[in-house]
C-alpha positions in Angstrom: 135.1 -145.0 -14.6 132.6 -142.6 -13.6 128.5 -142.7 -14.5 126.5 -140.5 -15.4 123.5 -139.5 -13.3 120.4 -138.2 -15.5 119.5 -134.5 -14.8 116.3 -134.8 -13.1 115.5 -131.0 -12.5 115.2 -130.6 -15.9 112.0 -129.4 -18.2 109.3 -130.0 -16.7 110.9 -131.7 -13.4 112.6 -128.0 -12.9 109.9 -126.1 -10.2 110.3 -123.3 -12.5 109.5 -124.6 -15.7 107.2 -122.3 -17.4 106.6 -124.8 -20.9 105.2 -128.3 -21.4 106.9 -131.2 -22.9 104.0 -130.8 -25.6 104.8 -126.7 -25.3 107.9 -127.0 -26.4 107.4 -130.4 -28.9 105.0 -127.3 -31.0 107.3 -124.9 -30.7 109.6 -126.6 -32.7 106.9 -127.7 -35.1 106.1 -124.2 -35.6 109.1 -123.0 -36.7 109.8 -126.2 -38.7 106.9 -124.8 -41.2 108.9 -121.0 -41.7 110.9 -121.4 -44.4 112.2 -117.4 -44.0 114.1 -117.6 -40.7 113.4 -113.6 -40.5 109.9 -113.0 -39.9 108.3 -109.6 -39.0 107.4 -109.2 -35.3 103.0 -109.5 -36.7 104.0 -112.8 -38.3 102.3 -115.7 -36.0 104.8 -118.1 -35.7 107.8 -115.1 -35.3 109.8 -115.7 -32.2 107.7 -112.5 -31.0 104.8 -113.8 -31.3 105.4 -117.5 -30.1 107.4 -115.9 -26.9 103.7 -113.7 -26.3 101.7 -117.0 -26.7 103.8 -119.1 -24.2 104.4 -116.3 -21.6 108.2 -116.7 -22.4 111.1 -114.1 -23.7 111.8 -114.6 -27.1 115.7 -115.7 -26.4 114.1 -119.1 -24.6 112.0 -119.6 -27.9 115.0 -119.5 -29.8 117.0 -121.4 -27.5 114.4 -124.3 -27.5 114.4 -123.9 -31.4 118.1 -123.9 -31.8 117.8 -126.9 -29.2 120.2 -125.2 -26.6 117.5 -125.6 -24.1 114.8 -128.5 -23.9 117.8 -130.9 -25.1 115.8 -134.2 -23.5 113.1 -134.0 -25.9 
């Protein structure tokens, strides 16, 4: 029987996490609101623009969205 051991070095425990629990929590909220999945690069809440606000690429914006990344909250 083996047991599993929690990931600590994840999210914010990760020395090179650039995002906040709350970050990432707003994140989501913002794209929960876009009914058109497609936005234009202008749009606020685009993956552009949200990955310019955060200071992250726009793959880790749709990664946390998609909830490949930030999967602990």
């Amino acid at each position: 029987m083996s047991s599993q051991v929690p990931h600590v070095n994840c999210g914010t425990g990760s020395a090179r996490a650039k995002l906040t629990d709350k970050q990432v929590l707003a994140i989501r909220a913002a794209r929960a609101k876009v009914h058109c999945r497609k936005l234009p690069p202008g749009h606020p809440l685009s993956v552009y623009s949200l990955a310019a606000k955060y200071g992250v690429c726009i793959a880790t914006i749709s990664r946390i969205v998609h909830r490949t990344r930030w999967t602990h909250i």
